[in-house]
N, C-alpha and C positions, 0 to 999 in steps of 0.2 A: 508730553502727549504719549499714548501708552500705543505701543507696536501693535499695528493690525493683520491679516493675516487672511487672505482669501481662503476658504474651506470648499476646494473644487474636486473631491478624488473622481477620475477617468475611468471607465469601465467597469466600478464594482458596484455589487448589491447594496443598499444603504436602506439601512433602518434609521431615515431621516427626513424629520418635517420638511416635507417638498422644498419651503421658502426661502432655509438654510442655504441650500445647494448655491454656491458663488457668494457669500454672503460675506463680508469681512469682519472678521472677529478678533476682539484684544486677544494677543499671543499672550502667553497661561496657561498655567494647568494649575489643577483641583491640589488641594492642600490637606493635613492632617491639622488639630486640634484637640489636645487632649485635658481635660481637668475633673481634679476628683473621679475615677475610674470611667469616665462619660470621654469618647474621642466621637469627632466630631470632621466626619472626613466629604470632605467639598467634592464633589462631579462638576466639570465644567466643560461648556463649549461643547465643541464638537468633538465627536470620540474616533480614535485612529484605535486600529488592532494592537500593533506595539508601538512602542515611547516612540514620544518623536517629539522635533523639534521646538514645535509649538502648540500643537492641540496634546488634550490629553487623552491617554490609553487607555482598555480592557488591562492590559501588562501593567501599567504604575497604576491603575486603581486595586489591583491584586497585590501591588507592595506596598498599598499603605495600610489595606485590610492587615496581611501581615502584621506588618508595624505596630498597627492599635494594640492586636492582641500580644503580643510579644511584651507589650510596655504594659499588658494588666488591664486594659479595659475589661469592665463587664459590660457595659452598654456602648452600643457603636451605632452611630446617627449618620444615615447617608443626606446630604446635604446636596441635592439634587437642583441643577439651573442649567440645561443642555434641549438642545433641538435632538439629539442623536448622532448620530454616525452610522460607522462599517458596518452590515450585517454580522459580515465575517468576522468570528472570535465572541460576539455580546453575549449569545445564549450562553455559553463554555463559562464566560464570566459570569453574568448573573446566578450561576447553579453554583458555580465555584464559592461566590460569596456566599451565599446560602450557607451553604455545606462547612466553610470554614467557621462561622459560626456558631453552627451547632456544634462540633467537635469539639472546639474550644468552651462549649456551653455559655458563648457571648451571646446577649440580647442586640436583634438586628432589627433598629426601624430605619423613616426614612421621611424625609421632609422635601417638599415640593413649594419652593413661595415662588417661582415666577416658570418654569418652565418643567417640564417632563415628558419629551415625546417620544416617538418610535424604543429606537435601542437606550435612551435617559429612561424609559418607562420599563422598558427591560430587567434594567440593573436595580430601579427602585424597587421592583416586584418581588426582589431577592429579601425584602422586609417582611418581617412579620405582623407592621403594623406600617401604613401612611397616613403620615398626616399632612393637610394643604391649607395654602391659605384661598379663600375663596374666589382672589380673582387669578390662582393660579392656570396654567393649562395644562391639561395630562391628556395622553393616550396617541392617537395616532399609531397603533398597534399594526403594521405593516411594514411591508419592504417595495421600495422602488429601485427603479433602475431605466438605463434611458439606450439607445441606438442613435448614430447619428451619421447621416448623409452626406457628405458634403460635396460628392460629384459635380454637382452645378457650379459651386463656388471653384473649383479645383479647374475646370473649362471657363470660365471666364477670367479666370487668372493665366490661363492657357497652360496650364499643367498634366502631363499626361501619365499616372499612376497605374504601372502594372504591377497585381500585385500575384508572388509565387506562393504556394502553399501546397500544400497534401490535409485531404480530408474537405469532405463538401462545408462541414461548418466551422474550419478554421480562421476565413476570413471575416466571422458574424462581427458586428461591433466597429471593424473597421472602418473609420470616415471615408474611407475613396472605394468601399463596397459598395453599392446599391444595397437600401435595404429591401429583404424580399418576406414572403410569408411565413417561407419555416424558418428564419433566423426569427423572427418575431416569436412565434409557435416556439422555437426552444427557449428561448429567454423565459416566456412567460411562462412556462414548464420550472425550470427554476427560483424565479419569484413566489409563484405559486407555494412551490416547496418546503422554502424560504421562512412563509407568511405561515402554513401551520403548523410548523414547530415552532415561531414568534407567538401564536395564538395557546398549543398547548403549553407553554413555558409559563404564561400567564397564570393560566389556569392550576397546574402543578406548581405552585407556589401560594395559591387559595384566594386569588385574583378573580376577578367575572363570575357571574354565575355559569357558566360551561364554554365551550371550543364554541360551541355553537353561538352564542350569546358574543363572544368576544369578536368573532369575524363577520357577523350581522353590524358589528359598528361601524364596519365600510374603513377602516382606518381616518375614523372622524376623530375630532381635537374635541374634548368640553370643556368646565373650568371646573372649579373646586365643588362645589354643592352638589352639581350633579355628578361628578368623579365618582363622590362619597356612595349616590343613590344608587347608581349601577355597580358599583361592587368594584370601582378599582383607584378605590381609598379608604380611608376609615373612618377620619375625623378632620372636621375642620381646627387646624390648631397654626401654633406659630413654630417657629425652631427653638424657642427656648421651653415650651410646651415639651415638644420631642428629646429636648436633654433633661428637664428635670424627673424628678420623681411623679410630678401630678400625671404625666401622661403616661404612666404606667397601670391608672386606674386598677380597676377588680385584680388585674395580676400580680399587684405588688407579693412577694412573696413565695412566689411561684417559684422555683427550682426547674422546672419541667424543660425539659431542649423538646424545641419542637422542628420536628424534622419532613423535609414538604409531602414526606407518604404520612403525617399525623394531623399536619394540615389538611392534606387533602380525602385524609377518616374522615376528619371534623368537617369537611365541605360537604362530602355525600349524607351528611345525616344534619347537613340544615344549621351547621354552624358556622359564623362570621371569622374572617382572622383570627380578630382578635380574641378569639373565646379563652373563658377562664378555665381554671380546671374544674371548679364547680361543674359547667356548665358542661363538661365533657363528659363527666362522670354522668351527670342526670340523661344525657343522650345515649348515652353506651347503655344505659340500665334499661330506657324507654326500647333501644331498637335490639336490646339483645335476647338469644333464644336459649335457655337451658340446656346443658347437651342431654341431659333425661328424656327433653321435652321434643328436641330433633330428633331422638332417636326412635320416639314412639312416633314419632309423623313420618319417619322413615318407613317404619313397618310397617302402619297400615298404608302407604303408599305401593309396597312392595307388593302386600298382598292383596289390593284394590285390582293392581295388573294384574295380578297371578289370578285372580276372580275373573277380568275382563277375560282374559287369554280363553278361561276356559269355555264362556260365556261363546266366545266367538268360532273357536275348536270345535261348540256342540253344532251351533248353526251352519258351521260348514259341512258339518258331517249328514247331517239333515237334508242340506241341498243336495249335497251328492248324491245320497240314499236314494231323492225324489228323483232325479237325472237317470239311474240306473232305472230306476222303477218303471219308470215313464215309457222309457229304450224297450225291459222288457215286455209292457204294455202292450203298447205299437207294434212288437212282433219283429224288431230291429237286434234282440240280442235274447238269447235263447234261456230260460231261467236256469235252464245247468249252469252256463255262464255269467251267471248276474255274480255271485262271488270274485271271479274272478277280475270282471272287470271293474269291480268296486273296488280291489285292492289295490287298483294302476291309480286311482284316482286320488291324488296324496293334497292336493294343492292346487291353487287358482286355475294355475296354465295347465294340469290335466285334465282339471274336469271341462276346462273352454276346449281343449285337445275333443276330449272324452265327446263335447256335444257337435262341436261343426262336424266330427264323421258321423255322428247320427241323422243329423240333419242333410247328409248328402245319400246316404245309405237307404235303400227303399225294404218296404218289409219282404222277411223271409221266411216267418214263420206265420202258418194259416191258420186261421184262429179256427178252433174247433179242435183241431191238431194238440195230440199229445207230446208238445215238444221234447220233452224228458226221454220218450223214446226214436224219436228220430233221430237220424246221424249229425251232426253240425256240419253247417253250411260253410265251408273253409273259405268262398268268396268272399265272407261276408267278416272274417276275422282280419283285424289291424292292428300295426303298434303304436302304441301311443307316446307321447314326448319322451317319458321317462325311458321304455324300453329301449329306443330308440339311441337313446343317450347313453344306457346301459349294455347295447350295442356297440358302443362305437371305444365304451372305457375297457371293454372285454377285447377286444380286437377282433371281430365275427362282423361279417357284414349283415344289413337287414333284413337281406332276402334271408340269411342260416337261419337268423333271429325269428321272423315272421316264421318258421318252417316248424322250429323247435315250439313258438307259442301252439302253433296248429296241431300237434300230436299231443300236447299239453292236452287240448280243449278237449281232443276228441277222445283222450284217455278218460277223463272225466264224465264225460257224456257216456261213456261205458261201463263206467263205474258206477254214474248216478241211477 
């Protein structure tokens, strides 16, 4: 009878099918397999971060990847049958494998016949092609984690638990803490966390149709058919499918290392994992732009603004003109002065400057009146934002400022 082995880790994050957690599992780990350039390397059980005594690791599944490639594989088949594990260390792994593959320009798929969840769906995602069988299960793409109370139990045993610490959430987690709301609120701050980078990993690797898409599945389980549908598998096949030649379909031939920013080209323009080169070529051609062709859509974009700008430049200079006109209409600014206060009027905030003192400013000049030869009326002269501003960059207070506009005006007015 073959050794079994509770799979219970205390206080960590775990990218693992809920039902796993206490579960006894045959003690084992995952194996390599290798024949005619095809290795053939097993995932099993539940996954610990480093080796360990009985489940297998992120760490020995990174030394048999090694392994394969060192003995010559071109084709490496993950051989997937795991609920998950650790949170901690999966992502690192699954990129790792990725990435070791491509370097090596080994072909990476991945076969799912009876289990593939949480961090097992992780490390499969690290393929460029899955294939399942249909009453497999995949996904459950999240992370849990648990708090646990046991105060009640710890006083009915007549236990009395002080605990010493430094820091308000160092005792989060502990059984003889009460649990309260911001140990909860930080945990789940974490998990959170956790869950989309689990989400984007999928994704960056050419998994689900978006982040979005992948974390709307609630960390739901499917089986195979519909794995396929949603985009996080490819084909219903068997494991001897995934090691031969047939399940390398349209790509036999291919050379291409595809690397998960090429994968994930080919996802934004609407293509599946598995795409051929064919197929990547006809997509680059359909979404690509000429650089001739950008750069004349650059230019009339450039100068569409440079059209607008001025378009808008006329019209403000218009209102302004009607503002000053209007002022000197009214008998509120003396048409010696209409120059001068049209040239304070550069921008939005002067010319709003410019109207609320007109609109507080009562008339000063009598209509009949030859204003051009009367004195200017120094009461009735102001600074506006600008000056004001230019006042304060010169180091002269407003009152000098308003002083020196006033012998301005009225030089003017003697002149005109």
């Amino acid at each position: 009878m073959p050794q079994v082995e509770r799979f219970q880790p205390e206080g960590e994050p775990l990218a693992l099918a809920p039902e796993a957690f206490g579960t006894a599992f045959a003690v084992g780990q995952g194996g390599l397999q290798e024949s005619a350039g095809c290795a053939v390397l097993s995932i099993r059980g539940p996954l610990m971060n480093r080796e360990h005594h009985f489940f297998d690791s992120y760490e020995a599944i990174r030394g048999r990847m090694a392994a394969a490639i060192k003995d010559g594989a071109t084709r490496i088949v993950l051989d997937v049958d795991s609920p998950g594990g650790l949170a901690a260390g999966c992502f690192d792994c699954a990129r790792d494998l990725r990435r070791m593959a491509n370097d090596a320009g080994v072909e990476l798929v991945a076969h799912v016949g009876a289990q593939a969840t949480s961090a097992a769906y992780a490390l499969a995602s690290a393929a460029t092609k899955i294939g399942c069988s249909s009453s497999a299960i995949l996904g459950s793409i999240g992370v849990i984690s648990g708090l646990v109370d046991a105060t009640k139990m710890l006083d009915r045993f007549g236990l009395n638990v002080k605990l010493v610490y430094s820091g308000a959430r160092k005792p989060d987690g502990h059984m003889a803490n009460p649990i309260e709301d911001d140990a909860v609120s930080a945990a789940q701050a974490r998990i959170d966390a956790l869950a989309e980078e689990f989400f984007a990993l999928v994704v960056e690797h050419g998994w689900g149709k978006s982040v979005s898409a992948v974390r709307s599945l609630e960390a739901g389980v499917v089986l195979g058919k519909e794995a396929v549908r949603i985009g996080l598998a490819s084909e219903i096949a068997s494991l001897e499918d995934m090691t031969s030649q047939r399940a390398r379909g349209a790509q036999k031939g291919s050379a291409m290392k595809r690397s998960a920013n090429l994968i994930a080209l080919a996802a934004s323009m609407g293509l599946s994992p598995e795409f051929t080169d064919d197929e990547l070529v006809t997509a680059v051609r359909s979404n690509f732009v000429p650089k001739a062709d950008k750069e004349a859509a650059d230019e009339r974009a450039s100068k569409a603004e440079a059209d607008l700008a001025k378009v808008r430049d006329s019209a403000f200079a218009e209102k302004a003109d009607r503002a000053v006109g209007q002022a000197v209409r009214d008998g509120k600014v003396a048409p010696s002065s209409k120059a001068f206060y049209r040239s304070g009027i550069t921008d939005d905030a002067s010319l709003k400057s410019f109207e609320d003192e007109m609109a507080r400013r009562t008339p000063t000049i009598t209509a009949g009146s030859d204003p051009e030869d009367k004195p200017l009326d120094a009461d009735a002269v102001f600074l506006t934002a600008d000056e004001k501003l230019a006042a304060k960059q010169m180091g002269i207070s407003e009152e000098e400022m308003l002083k020196q506009k006033k012998l301005e005006l009225a030089k003017r007015a003697e002149e005109g």
